[in-house]
VMD Tcl script that draws the C-alpha trace (Angstrom):
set ca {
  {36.34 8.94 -13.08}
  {35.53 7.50 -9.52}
  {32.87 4.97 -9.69}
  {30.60 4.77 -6.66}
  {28.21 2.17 -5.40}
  {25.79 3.40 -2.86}
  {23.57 1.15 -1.39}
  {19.87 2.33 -0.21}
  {19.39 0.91 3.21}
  {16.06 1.66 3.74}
  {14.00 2.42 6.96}
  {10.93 2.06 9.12}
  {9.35 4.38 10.88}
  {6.42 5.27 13.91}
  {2.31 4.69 14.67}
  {-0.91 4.72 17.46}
  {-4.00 5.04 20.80}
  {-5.30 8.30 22.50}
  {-3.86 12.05 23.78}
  {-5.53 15.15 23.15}
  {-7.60 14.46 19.80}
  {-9.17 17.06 17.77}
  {-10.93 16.51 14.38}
  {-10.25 18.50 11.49}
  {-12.44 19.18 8.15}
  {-11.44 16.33 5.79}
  {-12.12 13.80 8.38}
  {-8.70 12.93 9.85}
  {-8.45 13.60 13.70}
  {-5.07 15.81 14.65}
  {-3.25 14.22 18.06}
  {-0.39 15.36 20.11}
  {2.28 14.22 22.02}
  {1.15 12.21 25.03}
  {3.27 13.83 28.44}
  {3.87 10.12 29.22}
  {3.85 6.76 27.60}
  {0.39 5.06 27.40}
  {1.27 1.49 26.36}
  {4.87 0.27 26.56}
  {6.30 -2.97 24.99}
  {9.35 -2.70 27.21}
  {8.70 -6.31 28.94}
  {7.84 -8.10 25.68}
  {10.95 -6.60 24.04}
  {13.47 -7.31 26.91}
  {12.11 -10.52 27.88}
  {10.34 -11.89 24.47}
  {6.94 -11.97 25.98}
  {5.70 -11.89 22.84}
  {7.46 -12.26 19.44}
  {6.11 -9.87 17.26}
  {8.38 -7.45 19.21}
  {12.04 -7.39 18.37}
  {14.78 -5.88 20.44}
  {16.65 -2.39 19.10}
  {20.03 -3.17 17.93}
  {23.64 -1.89 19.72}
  {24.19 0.84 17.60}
  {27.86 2.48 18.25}
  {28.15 6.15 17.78}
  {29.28 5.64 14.59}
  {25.79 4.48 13.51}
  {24.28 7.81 14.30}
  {24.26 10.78 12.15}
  {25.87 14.01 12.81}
  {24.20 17.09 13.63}
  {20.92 15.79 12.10}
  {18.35 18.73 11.08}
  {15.84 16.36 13.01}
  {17.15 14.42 16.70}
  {13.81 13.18 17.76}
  {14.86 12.19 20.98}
  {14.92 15.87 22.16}
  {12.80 17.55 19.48}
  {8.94 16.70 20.86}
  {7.84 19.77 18.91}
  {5.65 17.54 16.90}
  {1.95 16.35 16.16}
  {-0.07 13.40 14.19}
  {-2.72 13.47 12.10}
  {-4.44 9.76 12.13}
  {-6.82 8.96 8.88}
  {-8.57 6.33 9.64}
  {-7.22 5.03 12.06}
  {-6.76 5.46 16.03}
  {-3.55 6.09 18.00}
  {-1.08 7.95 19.88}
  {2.00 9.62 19.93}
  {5.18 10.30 22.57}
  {8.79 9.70 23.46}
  {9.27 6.20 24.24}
  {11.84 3.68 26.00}
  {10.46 0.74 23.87}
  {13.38 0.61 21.05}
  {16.61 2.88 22.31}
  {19.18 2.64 20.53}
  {20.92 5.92 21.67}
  {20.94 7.22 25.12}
  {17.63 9.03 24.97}
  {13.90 7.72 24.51}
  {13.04 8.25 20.83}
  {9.29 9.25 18.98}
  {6.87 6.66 19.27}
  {3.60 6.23 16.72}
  {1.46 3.65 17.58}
  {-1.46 2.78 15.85}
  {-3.85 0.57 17.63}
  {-6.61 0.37 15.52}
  {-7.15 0.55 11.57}
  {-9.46 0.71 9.02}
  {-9.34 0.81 4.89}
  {-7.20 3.41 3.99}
  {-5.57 3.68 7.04}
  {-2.88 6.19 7.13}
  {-0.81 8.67 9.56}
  {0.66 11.59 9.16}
  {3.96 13.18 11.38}
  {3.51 17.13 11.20}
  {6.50 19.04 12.63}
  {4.70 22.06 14.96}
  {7.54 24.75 14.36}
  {8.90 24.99 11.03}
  {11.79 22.49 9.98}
  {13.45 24.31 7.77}
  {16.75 22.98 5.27}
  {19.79 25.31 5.52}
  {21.24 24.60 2.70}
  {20.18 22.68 -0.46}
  {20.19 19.35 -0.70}
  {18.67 16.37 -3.31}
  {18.91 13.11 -0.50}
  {17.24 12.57 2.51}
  {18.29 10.08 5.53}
  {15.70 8.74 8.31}
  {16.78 6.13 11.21}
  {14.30 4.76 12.41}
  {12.11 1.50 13.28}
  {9.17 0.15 11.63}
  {6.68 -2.81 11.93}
  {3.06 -3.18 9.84}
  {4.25 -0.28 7.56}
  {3.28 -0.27 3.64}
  {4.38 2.85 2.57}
  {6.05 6.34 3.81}
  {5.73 9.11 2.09}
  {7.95 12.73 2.71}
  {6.81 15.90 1.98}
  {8.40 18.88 1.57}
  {7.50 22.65 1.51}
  {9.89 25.12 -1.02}
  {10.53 28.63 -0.44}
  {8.35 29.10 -3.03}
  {5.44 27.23 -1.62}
  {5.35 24.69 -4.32}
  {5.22 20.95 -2.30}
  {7.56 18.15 -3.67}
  {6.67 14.66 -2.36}
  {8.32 11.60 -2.23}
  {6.48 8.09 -1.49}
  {8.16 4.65 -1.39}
  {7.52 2.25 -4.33}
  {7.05 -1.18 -5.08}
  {9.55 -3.96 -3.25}
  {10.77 -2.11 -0.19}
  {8.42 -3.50 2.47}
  {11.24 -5.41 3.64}
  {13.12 -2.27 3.91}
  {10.22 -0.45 5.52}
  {10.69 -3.06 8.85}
  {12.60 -3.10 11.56}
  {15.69 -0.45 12.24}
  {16.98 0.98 9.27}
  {19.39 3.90 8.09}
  {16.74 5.00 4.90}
  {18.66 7.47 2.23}
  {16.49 8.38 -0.33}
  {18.20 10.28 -3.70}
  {15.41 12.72 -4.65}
  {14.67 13.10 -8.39}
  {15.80 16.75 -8.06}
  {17.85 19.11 -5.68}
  {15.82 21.49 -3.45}
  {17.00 25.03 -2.36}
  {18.26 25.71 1.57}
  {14.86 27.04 3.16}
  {13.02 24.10 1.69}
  {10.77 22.69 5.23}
  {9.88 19.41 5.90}
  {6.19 19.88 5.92}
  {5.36 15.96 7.15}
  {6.14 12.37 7.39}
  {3.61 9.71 6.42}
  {2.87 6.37 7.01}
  {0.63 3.89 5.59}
  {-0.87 0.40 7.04}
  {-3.55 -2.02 6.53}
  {-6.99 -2.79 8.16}
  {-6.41 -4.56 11.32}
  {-6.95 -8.05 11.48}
  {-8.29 -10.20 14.60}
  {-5.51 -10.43 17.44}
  {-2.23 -8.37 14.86}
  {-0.17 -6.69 17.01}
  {-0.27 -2.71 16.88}
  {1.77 -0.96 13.80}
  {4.38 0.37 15.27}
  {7.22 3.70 14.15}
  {9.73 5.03 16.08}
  {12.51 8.07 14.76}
  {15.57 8.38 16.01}
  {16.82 11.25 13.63}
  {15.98 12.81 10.07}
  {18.86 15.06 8.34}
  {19.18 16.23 3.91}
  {22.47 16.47 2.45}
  {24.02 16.10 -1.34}
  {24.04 12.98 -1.90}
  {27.42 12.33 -3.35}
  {29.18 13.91 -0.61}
  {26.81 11.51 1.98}
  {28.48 8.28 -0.47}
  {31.47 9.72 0.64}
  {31.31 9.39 4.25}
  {31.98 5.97 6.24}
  {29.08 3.77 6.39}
  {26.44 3.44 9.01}
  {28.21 0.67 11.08}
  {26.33 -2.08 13.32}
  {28.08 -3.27 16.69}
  {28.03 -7.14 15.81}
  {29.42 -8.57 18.28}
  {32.14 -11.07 17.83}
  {33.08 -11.90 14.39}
  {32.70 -15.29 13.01}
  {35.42 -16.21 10.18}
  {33.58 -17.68 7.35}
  {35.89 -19.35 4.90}
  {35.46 -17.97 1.38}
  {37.04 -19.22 -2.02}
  {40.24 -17.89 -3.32}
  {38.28 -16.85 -6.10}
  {36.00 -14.28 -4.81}
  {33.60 -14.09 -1.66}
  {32.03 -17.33 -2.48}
  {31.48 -19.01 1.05}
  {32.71 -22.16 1.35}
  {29.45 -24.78 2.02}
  {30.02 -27.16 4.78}
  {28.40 -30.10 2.58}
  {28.58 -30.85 -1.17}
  {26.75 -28.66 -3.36}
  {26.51 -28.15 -7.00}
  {25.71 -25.01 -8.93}
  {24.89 -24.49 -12.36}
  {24.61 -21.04 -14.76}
  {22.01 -20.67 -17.52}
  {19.90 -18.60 -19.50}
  {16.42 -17.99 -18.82}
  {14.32 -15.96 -21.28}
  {15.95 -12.12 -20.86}
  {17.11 -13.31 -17.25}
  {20.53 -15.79 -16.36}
  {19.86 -17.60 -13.02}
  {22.98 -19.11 -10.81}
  {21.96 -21.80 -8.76}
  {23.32 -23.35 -5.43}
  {22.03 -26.43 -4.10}
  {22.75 -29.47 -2.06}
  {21.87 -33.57 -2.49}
  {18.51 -33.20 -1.35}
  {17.99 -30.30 -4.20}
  {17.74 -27.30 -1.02}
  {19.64 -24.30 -2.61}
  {19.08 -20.39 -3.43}
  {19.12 -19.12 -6.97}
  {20.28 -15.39 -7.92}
  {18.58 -14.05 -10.61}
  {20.45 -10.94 -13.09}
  {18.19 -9.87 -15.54}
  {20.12 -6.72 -17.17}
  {17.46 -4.04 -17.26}
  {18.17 -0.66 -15.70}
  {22.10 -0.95 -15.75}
  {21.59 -0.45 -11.98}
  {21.74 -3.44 -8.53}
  {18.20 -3.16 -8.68}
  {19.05 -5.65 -11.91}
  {20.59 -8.73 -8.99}
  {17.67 -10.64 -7.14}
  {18.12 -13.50 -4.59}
  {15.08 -16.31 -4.70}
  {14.89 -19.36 -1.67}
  {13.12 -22.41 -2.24}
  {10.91 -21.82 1.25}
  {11.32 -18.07 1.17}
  {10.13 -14.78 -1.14}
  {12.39 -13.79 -3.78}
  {14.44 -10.29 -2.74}
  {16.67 -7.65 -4.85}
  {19.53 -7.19 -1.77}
  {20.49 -3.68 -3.01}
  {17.43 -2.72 -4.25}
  {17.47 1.18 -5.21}
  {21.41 1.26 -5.74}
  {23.69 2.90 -7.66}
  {25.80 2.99 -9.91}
  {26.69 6.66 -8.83}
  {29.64 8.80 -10.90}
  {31.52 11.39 -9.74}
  {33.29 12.67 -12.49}
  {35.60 15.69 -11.23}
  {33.63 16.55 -8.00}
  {30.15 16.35 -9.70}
  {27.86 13.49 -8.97}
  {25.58 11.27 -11.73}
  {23.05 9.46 -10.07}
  {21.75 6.59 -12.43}
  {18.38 6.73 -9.86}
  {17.73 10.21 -11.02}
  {15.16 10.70 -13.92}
  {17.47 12.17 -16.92}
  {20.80 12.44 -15.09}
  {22.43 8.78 -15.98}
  {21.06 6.45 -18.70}
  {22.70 3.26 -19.22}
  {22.68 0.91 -22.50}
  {23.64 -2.35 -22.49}
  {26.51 -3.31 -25.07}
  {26.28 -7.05 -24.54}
  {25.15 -9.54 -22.03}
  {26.58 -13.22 -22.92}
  {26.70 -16.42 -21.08}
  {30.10 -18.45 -21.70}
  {32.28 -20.54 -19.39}
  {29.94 -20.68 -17.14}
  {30.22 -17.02 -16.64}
  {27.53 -14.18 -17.23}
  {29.65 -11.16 -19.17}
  {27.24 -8.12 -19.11}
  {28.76 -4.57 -20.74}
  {27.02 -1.31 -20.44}
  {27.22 2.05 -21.51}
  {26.72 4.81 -19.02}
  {25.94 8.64 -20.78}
  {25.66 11.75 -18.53}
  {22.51 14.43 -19.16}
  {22.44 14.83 -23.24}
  {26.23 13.37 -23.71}
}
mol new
graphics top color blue
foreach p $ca { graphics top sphere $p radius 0.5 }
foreach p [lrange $ca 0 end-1] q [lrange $ca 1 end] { graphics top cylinder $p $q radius 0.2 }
display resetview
């Protein structure tokens, strides 16, 4: 039995101000694409103008996705409905990371319950079945995103992020999402959704962009090579013999204990400055690992992560509802070491 760990990385997305706005009968206002650009951030991007704008990363083509079912930089066949909230839509030159000008949402004013919706304006249609979705994209001032989908059928299914993936909601991200069931080819992708917060005095404008949107089985994605950043030259980091500990460059001590249902490690120097990372063994899954700064907010690094199984070609996701349960054997602290056993079972085994 192969034993898989997939790691969520988890996107951002689009927003924003004018462009052919018509209301509709529950109160949002429908908008489409703008033929140019109103507002660009080019200047403050490229030349740091103003901070709250970041620049798009290198992306190789290795970083891109393969014949995605959505390329937004050529497909414009696509309208917004704003909830309260004002905005616009078009292709934009703000944040390439391909060759092409990608979709650009920007919302530029906000009020409570202030949400946006990304309707495709020919069917988008699935061609085979799939349980995972993948969106690249860019996002800034985003609380939520929610995916809906349409089945042959005509039953929806809908998928909105949870708790503790704001972080993962900003900037550019590659964001796979395991559904909690498989959907038939023919299923459409009936919209894409995004949800901010009232504006405040002088915030910068919430801000999406897509670069491309595809659905594929998700064990065969876990199979694939990586999305892969161009970094730039690579900085050797010495790292203990023991593991990929890096080495400090000043004397620290660290220290293992038990903490209620949790065991912390902790890292610090002389003056006391360190990081602590936190396992509490409770789903069996990374979501279990979180990482906690003195100065900064605590963070689960692979939040929404396997374990995945593939047991003779057939994939066990432990992130969907009744496929995987895990039970922990034992979870012990001695040595200084943190020795947690669990049990995985498959369906009813």
């Amino acid at each position: 039995m192969k034993l898989l760990f997939g790691i969520c990385l988890f996107l951002s997305i689009l927003p924003v101000v004018a462009a052919n706005a018509v209301e509709d009968g529950d109160g949002g206002k429908e908008i489409v694409m703008s033929d140019t650009e109103p507002v660009s951030h080019v200047k403050d991007v490229q030349f740091h103008a103003n901070p709250k704008f970041t620049p798009p990363p290198k992306l190789n083509e290795k970083a891109f996705l393969e014949n995605p079912l959505v390329d937004f930089t050529v497909n414009t066949a696509w309208k917004a409905r704003l909830y309260n909230c004002e905005g616009f839509l078009c292709l934009s030159r703000d944040q390439i990371v391909g060759k092409r000008p990608n979709l650009k949402l920007e919302l530029t004013e906000s009020r409570q319950g202030g949400r946006a919706e990304l309707v495709p304006t020919k069917p988008v249609k699935a061609p085979r079945e799939f349980d995972t979705f993948m969106l690249l994209g860019y996002g800034k001032n985003l609380t939520a995103l929610e995916v809906v989908f349409r089945k042959p059928d005509g039953q929806p299914f809908k998928w909105r992020s949870g708790k503790n993936m704001n972080e993962m909601l900003t900037g550019w991200n590659l964001l796979r999402v395991k559904l909690s069931e498989r959907l038939p080819a023919g299923t459409q992708l009936e919209s894409i959704g995004f949800t901010t917060v009232p504006f405040r005095a002088n915030r910068a404008p919430d801000i999406y962009h897509l670069e491309q949107f595809d659905v594929t089985i998700g064990i065969e994605h876990l199979r694939q090579e990586p999305l892969r950043f161009n970094t730039g030259k690579v900085v050797e980091i010495p790292v203990s013999p023991d593991g990929a500990l890096p080495q400090p460059r000043e004397a620290v001590s660290s220290r293992v204990w038990r903490d209620g249902d949790s065991f912390k490690l902790r890292y610090e120097n002389a003056d006391g400055i360190g990081v602590t990372y936190i396992y509490r063994p409770k789903a069996g899954t990374l979501d279990d690992v979180s990482v906690s700064g003195d100065s900064s907010r605590g963070f689960q690094p692979a939040a929404m992560s396997g374990p995945v199984f593939d047991e003779n070609g057939k994939g066990y996701d432990i992130r969907r509802e009744g496929e995987v349960s895990a039970v922990l054997v034992e979870a012990a602290l001695s040595d200084n070491r943190v020795k947690a056993v669990w049990q995985y079972r498959f369906g009813n085994s």
